[in-house]
Every structure is written in C-alpha cells, then in structure tokens.
C-alpha positions as CSV (number, residue, x, y, z in Angstrom):
1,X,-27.3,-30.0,-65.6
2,X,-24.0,-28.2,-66.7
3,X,-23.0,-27.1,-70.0
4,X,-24.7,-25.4,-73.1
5,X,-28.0,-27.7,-74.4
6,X,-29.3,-25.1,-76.3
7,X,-28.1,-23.4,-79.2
8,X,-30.1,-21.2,-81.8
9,X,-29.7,-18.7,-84.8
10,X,-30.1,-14.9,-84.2
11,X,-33.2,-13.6,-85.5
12,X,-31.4,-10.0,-85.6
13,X,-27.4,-11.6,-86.0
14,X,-26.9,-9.2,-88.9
15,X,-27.0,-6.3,-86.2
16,X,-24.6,-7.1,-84.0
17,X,-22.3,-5.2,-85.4
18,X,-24.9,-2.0,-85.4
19,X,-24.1,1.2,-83.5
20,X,-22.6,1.0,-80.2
21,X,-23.4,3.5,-78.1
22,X,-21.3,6.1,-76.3
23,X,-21.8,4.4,-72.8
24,X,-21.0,1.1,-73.9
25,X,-17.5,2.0,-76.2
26,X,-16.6,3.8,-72.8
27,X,-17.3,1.1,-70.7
28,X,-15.3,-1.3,-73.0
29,X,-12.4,1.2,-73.4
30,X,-11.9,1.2,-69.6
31,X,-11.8,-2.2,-69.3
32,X,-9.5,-2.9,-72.3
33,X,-7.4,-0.4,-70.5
34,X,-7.2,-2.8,-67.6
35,X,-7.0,-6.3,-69.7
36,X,-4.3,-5.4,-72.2
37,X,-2.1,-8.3,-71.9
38,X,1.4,-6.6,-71.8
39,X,0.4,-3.1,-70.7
40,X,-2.8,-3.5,-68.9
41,X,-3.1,-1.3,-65.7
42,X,-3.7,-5.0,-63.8
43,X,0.0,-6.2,-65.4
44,X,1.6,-2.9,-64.6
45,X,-0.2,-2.8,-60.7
46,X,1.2,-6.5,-59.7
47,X,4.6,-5.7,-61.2
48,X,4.4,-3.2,-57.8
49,X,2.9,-5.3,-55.6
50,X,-1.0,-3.6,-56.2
51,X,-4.0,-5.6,-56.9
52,X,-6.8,-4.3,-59.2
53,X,-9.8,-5.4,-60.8
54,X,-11.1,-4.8,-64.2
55,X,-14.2,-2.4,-64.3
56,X,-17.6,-4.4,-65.0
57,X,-18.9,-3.6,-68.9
58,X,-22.5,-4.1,-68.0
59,X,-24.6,-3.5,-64.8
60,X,-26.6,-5.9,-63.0
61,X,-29.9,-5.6,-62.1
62,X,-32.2,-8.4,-59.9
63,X,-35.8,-8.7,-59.8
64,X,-37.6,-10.0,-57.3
65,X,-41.3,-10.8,-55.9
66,X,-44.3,-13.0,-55.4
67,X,-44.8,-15.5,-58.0
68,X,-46.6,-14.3,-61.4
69,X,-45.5,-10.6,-60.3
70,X,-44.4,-9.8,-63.8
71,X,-41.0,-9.9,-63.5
72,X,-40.2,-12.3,-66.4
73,X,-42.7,-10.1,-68.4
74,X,-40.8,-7.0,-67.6
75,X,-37.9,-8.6,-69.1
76,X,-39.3,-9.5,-72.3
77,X,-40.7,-6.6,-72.8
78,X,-37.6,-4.3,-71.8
79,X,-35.6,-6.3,-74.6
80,X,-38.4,-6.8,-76.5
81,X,-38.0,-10.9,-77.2
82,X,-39.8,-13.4,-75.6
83,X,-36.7,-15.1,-73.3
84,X,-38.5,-15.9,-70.2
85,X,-41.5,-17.6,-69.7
86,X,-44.5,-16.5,-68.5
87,X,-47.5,-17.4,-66.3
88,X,-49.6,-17.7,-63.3
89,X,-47.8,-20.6,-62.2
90,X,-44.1,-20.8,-60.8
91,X,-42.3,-20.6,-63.9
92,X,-39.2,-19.3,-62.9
93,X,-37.6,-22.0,-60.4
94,X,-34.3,-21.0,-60.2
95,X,-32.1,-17.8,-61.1
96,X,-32.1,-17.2,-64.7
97,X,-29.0,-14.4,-65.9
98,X,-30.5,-12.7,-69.1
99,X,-28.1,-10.7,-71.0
100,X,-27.1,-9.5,-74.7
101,X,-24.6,-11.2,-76.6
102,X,-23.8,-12.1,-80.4
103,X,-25.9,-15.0,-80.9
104,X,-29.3,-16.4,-79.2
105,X,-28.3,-19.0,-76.5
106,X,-29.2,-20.7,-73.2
107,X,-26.7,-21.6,-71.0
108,X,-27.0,-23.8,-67.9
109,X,-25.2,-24.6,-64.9
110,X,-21.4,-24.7,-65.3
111,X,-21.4,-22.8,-68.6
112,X,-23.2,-19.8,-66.4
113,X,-20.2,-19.9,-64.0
114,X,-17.9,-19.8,-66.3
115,X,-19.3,-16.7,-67.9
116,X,-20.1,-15.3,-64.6
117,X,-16.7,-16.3,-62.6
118,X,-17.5,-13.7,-59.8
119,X,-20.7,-15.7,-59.2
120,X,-19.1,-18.9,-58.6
121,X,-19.3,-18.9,-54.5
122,X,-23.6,-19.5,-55.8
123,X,-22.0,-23.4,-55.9
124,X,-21.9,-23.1,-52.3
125,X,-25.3,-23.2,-51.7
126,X,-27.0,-26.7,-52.1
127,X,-28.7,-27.6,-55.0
128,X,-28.1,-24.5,-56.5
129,X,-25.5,-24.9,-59.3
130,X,-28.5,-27.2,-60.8
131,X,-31.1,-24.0,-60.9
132,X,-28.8,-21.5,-62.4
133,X,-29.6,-20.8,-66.4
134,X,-28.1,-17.8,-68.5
135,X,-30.0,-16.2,-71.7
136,X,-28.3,-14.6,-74.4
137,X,-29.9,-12.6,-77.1
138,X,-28.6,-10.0,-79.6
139,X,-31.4,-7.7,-79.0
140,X,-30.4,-4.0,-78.6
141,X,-33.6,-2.3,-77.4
142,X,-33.0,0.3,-74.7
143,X,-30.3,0.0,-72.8
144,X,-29.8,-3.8,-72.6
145,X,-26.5,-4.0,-73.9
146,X,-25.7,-2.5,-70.7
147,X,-27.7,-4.9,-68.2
148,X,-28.1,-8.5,-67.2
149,X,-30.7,-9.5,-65.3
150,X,-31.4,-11.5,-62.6
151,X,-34.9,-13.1,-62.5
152,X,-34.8,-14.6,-59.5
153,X,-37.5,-17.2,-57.9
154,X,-41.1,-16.4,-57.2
155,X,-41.6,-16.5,-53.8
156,X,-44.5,-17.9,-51.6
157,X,-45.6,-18.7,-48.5
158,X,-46.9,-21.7,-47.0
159,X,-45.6,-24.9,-48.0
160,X,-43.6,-24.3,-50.8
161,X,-40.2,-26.4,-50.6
162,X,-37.3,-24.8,-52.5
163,X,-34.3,-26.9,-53.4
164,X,-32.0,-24.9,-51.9
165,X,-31.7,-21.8,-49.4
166,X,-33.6,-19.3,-51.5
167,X,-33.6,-16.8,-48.7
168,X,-30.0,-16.7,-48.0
169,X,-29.4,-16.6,-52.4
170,X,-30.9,-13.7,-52.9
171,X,-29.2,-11.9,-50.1
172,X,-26.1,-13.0,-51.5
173,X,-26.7,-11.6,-54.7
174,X,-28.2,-8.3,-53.5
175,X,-24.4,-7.7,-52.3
176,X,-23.1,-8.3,-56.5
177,X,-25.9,-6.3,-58.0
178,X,-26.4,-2.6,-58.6
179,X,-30.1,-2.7,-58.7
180,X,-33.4,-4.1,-57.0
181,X,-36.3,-4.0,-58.5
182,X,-39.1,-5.3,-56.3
183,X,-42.3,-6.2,-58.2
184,X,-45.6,-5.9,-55.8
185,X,-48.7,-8.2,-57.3
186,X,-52.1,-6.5,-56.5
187,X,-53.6,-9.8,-57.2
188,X,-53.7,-11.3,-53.1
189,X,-49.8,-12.3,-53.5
190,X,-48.4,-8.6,-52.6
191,X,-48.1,-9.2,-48.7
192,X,-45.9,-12.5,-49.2
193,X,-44.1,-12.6,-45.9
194,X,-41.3,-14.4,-47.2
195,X,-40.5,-11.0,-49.5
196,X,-41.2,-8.8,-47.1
197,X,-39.0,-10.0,-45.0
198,X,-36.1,-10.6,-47.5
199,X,-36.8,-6.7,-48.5
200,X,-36.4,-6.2,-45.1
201,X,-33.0,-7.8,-44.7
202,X,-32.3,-6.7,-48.1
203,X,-32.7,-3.0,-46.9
204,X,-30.6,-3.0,-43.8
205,X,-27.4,-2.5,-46.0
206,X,-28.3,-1.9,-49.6
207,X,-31.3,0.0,-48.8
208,X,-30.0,2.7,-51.8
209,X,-30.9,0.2,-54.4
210,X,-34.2,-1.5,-53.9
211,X,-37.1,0.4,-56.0
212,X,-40.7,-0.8,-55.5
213,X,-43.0,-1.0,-57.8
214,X,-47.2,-2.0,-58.1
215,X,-46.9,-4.6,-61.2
216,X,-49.7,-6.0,-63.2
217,X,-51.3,-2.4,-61.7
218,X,-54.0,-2.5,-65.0
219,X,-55.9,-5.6,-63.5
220,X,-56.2,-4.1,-60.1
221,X,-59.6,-2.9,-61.2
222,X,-60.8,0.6,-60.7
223,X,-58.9,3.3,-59.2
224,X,-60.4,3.2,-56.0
225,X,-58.8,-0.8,-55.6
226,X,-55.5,0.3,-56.9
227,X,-55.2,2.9,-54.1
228,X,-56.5,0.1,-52.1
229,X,-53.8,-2.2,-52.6
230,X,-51.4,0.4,-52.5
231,X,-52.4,1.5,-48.9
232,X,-52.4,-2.3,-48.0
233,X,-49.0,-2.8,-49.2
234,X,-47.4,0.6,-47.7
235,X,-49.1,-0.4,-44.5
236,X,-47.3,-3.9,-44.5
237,X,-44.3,-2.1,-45.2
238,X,-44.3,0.7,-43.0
239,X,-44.7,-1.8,-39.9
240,X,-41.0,-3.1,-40.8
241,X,-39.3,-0.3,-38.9
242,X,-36.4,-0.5,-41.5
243,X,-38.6,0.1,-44.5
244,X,-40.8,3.0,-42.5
245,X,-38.7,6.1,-44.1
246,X,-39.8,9.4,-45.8
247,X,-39.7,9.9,-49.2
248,X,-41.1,6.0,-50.2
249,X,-42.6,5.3,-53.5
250,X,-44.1,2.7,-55.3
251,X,-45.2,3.4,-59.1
252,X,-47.5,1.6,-61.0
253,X,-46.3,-0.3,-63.9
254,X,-47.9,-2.7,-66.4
255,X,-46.9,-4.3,-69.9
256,X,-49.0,-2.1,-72.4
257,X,-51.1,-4.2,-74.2
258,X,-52.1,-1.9,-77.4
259,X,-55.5,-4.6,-77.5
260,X,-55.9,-4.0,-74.3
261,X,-56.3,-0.2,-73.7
262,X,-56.4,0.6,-69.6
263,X,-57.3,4.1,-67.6
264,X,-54.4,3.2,-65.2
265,X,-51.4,5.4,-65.1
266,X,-48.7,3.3,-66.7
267,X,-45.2,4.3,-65.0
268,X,-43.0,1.6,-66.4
269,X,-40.6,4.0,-68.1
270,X,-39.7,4.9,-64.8
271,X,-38.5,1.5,-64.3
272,X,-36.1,2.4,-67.9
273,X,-35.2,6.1,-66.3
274,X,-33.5,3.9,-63.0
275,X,-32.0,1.5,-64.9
276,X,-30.1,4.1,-67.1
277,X,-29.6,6.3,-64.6
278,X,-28.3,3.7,-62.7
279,X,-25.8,2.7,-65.8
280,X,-24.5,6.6,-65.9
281,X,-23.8,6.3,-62.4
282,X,-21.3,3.7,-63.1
283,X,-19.9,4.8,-66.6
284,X,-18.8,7.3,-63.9
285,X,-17.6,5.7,-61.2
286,X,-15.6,3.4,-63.6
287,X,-13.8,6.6,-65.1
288,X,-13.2,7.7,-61.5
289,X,-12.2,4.6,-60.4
290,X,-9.6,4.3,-63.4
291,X,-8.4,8.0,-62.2
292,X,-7.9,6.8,-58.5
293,X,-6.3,3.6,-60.0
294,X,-3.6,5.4,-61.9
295,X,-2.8,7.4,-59.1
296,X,-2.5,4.1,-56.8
297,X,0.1,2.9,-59.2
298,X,2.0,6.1,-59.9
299,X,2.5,6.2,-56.2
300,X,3.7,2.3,-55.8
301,X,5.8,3.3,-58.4
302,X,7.4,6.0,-57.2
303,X,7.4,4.8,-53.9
304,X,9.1,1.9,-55.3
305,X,11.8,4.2,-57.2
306,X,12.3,5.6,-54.5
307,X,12.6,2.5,-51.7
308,X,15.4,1.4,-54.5
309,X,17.5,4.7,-54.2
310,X,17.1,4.6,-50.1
311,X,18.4,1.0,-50.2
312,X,21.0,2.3,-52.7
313,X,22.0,4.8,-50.7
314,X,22.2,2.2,-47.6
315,X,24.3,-0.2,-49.5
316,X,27.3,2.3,-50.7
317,X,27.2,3.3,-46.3
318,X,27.5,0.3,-45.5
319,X,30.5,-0.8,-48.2
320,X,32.6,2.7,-47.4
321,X,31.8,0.8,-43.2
322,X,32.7,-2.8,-44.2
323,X,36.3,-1.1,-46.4
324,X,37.1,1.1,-43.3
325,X,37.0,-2.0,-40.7
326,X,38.5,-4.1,-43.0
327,X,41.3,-1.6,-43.5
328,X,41.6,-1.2,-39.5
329,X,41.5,-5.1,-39.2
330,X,44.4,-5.8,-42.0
331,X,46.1,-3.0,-40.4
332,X,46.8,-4.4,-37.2
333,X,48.9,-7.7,-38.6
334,X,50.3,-5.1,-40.7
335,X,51.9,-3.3,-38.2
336,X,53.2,-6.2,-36.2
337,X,55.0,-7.6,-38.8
338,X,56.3,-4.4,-40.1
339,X,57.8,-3.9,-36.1
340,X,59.0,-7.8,-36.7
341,X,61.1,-7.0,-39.8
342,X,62.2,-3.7,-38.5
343,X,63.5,-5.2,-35.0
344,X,65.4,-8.1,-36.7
345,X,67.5,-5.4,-39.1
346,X,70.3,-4.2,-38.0
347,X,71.1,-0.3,-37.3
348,X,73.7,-0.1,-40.1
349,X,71.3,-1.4,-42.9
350,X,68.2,0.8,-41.8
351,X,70.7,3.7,-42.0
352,X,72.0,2.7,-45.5
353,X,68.1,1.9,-46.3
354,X,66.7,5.2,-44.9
355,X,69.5,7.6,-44.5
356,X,69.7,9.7,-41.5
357,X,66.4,11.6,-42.0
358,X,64.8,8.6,-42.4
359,X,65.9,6.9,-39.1
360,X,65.6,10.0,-37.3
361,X,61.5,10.1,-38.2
362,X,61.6,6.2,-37.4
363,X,63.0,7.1,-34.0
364,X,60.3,9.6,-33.7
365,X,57.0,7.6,-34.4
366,X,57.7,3.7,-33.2
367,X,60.5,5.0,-30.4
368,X,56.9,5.6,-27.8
369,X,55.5,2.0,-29.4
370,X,59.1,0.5,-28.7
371,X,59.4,1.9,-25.0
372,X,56.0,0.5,-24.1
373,X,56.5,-2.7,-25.5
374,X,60.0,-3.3,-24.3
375,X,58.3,-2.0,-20.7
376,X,55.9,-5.3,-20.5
377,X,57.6,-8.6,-19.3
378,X,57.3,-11.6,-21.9
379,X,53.9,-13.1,-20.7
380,X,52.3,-9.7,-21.0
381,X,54.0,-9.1,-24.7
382,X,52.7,-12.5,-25.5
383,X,49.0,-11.7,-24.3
384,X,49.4,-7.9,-26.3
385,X,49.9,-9.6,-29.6
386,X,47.5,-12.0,-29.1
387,X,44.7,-9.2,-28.3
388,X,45.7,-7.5,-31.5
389,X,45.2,-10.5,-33.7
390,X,41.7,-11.2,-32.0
391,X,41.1,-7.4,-32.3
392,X,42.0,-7.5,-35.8
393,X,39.9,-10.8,-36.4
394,X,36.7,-9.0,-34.5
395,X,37.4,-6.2,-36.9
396,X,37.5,-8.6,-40.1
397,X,34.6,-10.2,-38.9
398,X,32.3,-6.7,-38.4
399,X,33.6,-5.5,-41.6
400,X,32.5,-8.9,-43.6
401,X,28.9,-8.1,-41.6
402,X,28.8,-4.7,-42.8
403,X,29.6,-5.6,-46.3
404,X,26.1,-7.7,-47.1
405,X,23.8,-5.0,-48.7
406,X,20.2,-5.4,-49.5
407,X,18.9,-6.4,-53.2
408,X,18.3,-3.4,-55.2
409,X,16.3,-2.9,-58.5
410,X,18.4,-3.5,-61.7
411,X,18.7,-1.1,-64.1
412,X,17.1,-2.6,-67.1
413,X,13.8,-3.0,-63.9
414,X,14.1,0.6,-63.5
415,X,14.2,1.4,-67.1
416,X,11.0,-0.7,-67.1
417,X,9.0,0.8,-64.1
418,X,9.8,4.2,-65.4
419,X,8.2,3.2,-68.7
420,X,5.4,2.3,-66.7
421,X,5.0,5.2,-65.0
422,X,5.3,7.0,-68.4
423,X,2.7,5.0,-69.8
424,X,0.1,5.8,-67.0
425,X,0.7,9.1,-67.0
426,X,1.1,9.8,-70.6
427,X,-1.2,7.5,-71.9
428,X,-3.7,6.0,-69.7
429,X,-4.4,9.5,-68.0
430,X,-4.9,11.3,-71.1
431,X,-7.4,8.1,-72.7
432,X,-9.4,8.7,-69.4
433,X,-9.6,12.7,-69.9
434,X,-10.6,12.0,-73.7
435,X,-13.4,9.0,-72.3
436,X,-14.5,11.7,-69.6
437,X,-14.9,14.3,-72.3
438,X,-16.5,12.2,-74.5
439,X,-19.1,11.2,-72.0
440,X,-19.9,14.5,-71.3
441,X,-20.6,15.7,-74.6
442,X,-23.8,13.7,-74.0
443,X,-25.0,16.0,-72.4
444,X,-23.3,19.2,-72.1
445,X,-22.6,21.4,-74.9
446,X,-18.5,22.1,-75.7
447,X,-19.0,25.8,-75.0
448,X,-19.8,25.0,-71.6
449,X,-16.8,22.0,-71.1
450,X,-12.9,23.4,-70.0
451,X,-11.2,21.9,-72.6
C-alpha cells in the first residue's frame, strides 16, 4: 500500500488562494528565510561548518483514546469536512495525518513519508508503513492551515491484536508532536488500561502537552452521571503517581448537534483556544529560534575570519623562521669557500684588490678565524669542516620545516563570508524585527510597541 490511490476535485479550490493569515505568512517567511537556495541561512551555516534546520510551517497535534472517543469527529468538525470516518466500531486502524493543502487528496504509505520525511524512522516499526494514510483538504476553517493531525488508533483492551507495536508508535510520535489531546469516552471505554498506561508513559517526559478531555460528554446522561464518570476517570488517574498533580483538568466537549439541543456544558472551544495558543507559542519560538540562529552564524563567521587572520599571522612567523635558518644554513658554505678563495690568493693581489685599508680590516676580522684554524692538526680541520656542512644541512633542513604554513582562506572566500555576514546582519536580522513587529501588532496597539 504505497503511493497516491485517491485523487479528487476541491469542493472549495477557488479559495486557495484566499487570505492568509498573519501567523501563517510569518511562519512561511521564516522558513523561506532558511530554504532560499543560494542565500538560505541553512547554505550560509554549512559554508561554516553549522548545521540548522528549517522551522516547521504548521504544528502537530495527535489525538488519542479508546475506540469511538470522538476523535475522528473532532477532526471533521474542527475543519468542518467530513475526512475521517466515523463510528462505534474501530474505524481508524492505523495513523491517519490530516492536513490542508491545495487540492482534496489521500495519500498512503510511501507518499505520506515522502511528505512527512521526519516521520520516516515510523518504517521501523513492523507492519506499520502499511497503516499510515495522509488527508489533504483545502478547508480553511479555524486555524487548520496551521495544524496536521494525528488520529491515531483506537485503543482497547482484551484481545485486540494490532499489526504492529501500537504502544511503542504512539510514544514515538508524542516526541515529534506539539500537542496531545486525550479524548476520555464516558460510554464504559474511559478506563482502557492500555491508554492509561500510554498517558502514563506519555506523561513522564512530555507531561506539558497532554490535555484531557470528557468527549461525547452530551450522552453521559444527566448531570449527576457526568460528574460520575468524571470522578471515575480522575480516580483511575490519580492512582498513576505520575498523573496525581495539582492543577488537573478535564473539560467536557461534544460535537454540537443543532437537532440535537443538550443541557451539558459544551467546552470544545477550549479544545480551539490550546490549539492556537499552542501555534502562537511557536510563531514565537520560530522568530527566536531564527534570532539565536543568526547569531550562531555570525559567530562561526567571525570566528572563522578570525581563525584565518591567526593562521595568517602564524604563516608570515614562520616564513621570516624558515628565511633566517636558511640564511644561517647557506651562510656557513658561504664562508668556507670565501676562506678557500681568500687562502689560495696571494698577498700581492689582495693588496692590489683591496688596498691597504682593505687588507688591514681583513687582518682584523678572519686573522682570530685564521689562528684557530691553523691551531688544529689536519684530522681535526677535516672533522671542523665536516661539522659545518652537517650544521649547515641541519639548518637547511629546519628551515625547509619551518617554511610549510597552514591553508588559509582566499581572498575571493573572505570576500564571500563577509557578504554573508552582511547579509545576516543587514538583511535577515532586520526581516525578523519587521516579522516580530508584525506579529505583535496582533495584539498590541503601536503606541504601546518601541519602534
């Protein structure tokens, strides 16, 4: 089961290209910032040796429960199309990703993958890859252009044989997604052990964001057995020591039925409230994230710059090193042979050559050189000579040592990564003040914004 098999026309395709909201331009803005093919934050950071990732554009949010706990009914009615199907029985037998898109279509197996690449380890699990389906619709109620959804499997107890590790997929997930949305069924399924204990696991590290919440609460009956259930549930609960903290709460929620009219307190727009307020929480930690980001690369940068200038700096030592050696080494020969020439000249033609001054200077400087020379017998001046040669080969031999400098930056590269920098300071710092500015205006009036 891999590849699209379903494909349908829009009911709503001529609004696609509708109003986009403030949230979502943001969201795409960031991560065009990151994507840009030449000039993308994620091309600049590897040119330095960083590694980033491009912000998500859409939050994700997982629902899961007992079978027939509403969950696929919430979905429909949050994006107001009927995608999922619904019913008392198992309908949903795998993980199904519903999100918006430009045109109504179900995806299935590999085709979900590929539009979901940072899902992919889910082929790990056994039998899996063969349960995983995608949605799309163009709807644009609420917030969904901002949220894919998980519905995940009903769960039961008993004998109920899944065709892969259930359990251990839904824990996996809870580590990708920003929100869980636990659905409670008053009708006898509530206490399933097998969600307890999931929620239980679950809650142990991403205890900030499971909600719970009473579903179906408007065929509970009376008041009396929706407190009931409640108690029951909260009771289950509280004897997982994990799950027994202050401050719980479980609000009732039902789809309204307008032929149905019900006394119950309907909270499902609570459900909305966390899920947007759940999508503001990221439009802001993307905009952080791209403000730490720049700074990350405007100090490999610089840090970079800088390495090059050190290594610069090491390289001109360590020629002015390998030139002075070299100079002593070529000296030595030098000298001999200039004591060579000199002692096979006669008097008379170094006096015509270098007049009386001359010789007398000579005298001066090689007369000590001459004494101690003509002082050693001639196994002795042998063995002097031969030390200065090998001294003057060790010398040529440290000097062509201290002549091999490290690779520095060219400077075309540095004319580049200086552009860079530019770039991300300039341009990608002052985009992100603008995108934080704009978000705020929301929400906040401008004579109360430091502009």
């Amino acid at each position: 089961m891999s590849g699209k098999i379903k494909n349908r026309n829009a009911a709503n395709a001529d609004s696609i290209a509708g109003s986009v909201s403030c949230d979502e331009r943001i969201l795409r803005d960031c991560h065009q910032l990151y994507t840009v093919a030449d000039s993308g934050l994620i091309t600049v950071a590897q040119s330095v040796g960083v590694t980033l990732l491009p912000p998500r554009k859409k939050i994700t949010v997982m629902l899961m429960g007992n079978h027939s706990a509403g969950k696929s009914s919430f979905i429909n009615w949050y994006v107001e199309e009927h995608i999922q199907r619904t019913g008392v029985a198992i309908e949903t037998q795998g993980f199904s990703f519903v999100t918006s898109g430009r045109k109504r279509e179900s995806l299935t197996g590999n085709a979900t993958l590929h539009l979901y690449p940072h899902f992919k380890p889910l082929q790990e699990f056994k039998g899996l890859s063969e349960y995983l389906s995608t949605e799309v619709c163009t709807s644009r109620q609420k917030r969904f252009s901002l949220v894919t959804f998980v519905d995940s499997p009903g769960l039961v107890d008993g004998d109920m044989k899944y065709p892969f590790d259930v359990d251990q997929a839904i824990m996996w997930l809870g580590e990708l997604c920003d929100l869980i949305l636990v659905f409670f069924d008053p009708m006898g399924q509530a206490l399933c052990k097998r969600t307890l204990n999931i929620v239980e696991q679950l809650n142990e590290k991403h205890g900030d964001r499971l909600r719970f919440y009473l579903s179906k609460a408007d065929e509970a009956g009376g008041e009396s057995d929706r407190q009931r259930v409640m108690m029951q549930i909260v009771q289950e609960l509280c004897k997982r020591s994990g799950l027994n903290k202050c401050g719980f709460d479980m609000p009732t929620i039902y789809i309204p039925n307008p032929n149905k009219p019900s006394r119950c307190v309907n909270q499902i727009e609570e459900v909305c409230h966390t899920i947007e307020k759940t999508i503001n929480q990221m439009v802001q930690n993307t905009l952080n994230a791209l403000e730490k980001d720049c700074e990350v690369i405007t100090e490999a940068i610089a840090d970079t710059l800088g390495k090059d200038r050190h290594t610069n700096v090491n390289n001109r030592q360590a020629r002015c090193k390998g030139c002075l050696l070299a100079l002593l080494g070529f000296s030595v020969p030098l000298l001999l042979m200039v004591l060579l020439v000199l002692g096979s000249l006669s008097r008379e033609l170094l006096d015509k050559a270098l007049g009386e001054k001359g010789m007398e200077a000579l005298s001066l400087y090689l007369s000590p050189v001459v004494h101690l020379f003509e002082s050693l017998s001639g196994e002795q001046q042998l063995y002097t000579c031969g030390g200065l040669v090998g001294l003057s080969f060790i010398l040529l031999l440290i000097a062509r040592c201290s002549f091999r400098t490290q690779p520095t930056l060219s400077g075309r590269q540095k004319r580049q990564l200086q552009e860079k920098l530019e770039y991300v300071q300039d341009v990608v710092k002052t985009k992100k003040k603008k995108l934080y500015e704009e978000y705020l205006r929301q929400s906040v009036g401008d004579q109360d914004m430091d502009l």
